[in-house]
C-alpha positions in Angstrom: -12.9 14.2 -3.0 -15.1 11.8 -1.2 -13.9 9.9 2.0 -12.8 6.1 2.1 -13.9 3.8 5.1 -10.7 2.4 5.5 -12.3 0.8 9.0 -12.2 -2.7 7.3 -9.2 -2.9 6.0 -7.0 -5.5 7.0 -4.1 -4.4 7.4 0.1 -6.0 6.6 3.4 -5.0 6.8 5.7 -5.4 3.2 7.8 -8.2 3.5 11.0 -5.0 2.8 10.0 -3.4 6.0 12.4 -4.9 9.0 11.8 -5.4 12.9 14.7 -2.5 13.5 11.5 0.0 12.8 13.1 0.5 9.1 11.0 1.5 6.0 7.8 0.3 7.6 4.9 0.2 4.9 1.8 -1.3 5.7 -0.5 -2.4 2.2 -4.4 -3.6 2.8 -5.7 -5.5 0.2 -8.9 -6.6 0.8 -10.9 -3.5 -0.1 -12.9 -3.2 -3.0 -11.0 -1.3 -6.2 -8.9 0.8 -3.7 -5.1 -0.2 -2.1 -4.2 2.3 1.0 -1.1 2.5 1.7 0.8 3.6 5.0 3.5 4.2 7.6 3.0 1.2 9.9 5.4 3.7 12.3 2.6 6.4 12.7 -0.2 4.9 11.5 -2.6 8.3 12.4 -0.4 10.4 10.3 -2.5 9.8 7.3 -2.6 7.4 4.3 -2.2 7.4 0.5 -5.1 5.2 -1.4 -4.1 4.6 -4.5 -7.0 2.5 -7.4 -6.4 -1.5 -8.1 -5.1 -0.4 -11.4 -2.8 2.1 -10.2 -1.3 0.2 -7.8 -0.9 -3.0 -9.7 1.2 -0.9 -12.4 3.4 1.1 -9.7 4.1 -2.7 -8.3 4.9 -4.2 -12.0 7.3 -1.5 -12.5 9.0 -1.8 -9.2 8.9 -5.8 -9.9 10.9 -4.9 -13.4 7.6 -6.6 -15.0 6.9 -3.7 -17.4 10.4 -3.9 -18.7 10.4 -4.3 -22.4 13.6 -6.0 -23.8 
């Protein structure tokens, strides 16, 4: 598995996560083809990076998008 230079990433916090230090997930978007993901909490403790594609399914089915009446 090759490494990802994450240092130009810019990252945000999802608009769920709370002040109270609650369900804090950070998202940067402005990276070519890959979406890392994290825990704005302890940011050093690692992060998932997920493909475009991957990521813009898992957010469709959370969205209810994929749903097929």
């Amino acid at each position: 598995m090759r490494a990802i230079d994450l240092s130009a990433a810019t990252w945000r916090k999802s608009s769920y996560s709370n002040s109270d230090g609650g369900q804090c997930v950070e998202v940067a978007q402005n990276l070519p083809s890959v979406v890392p993901v994290r825990d704005s909490k302890v940011p050093a403790r690692g992060t998932l990076v997920f493909g475009a594609a991957a990521w813009v399914a898992f957010v469709e089915a959370v969205r209810g998008d994929d749903i097929k009446s």
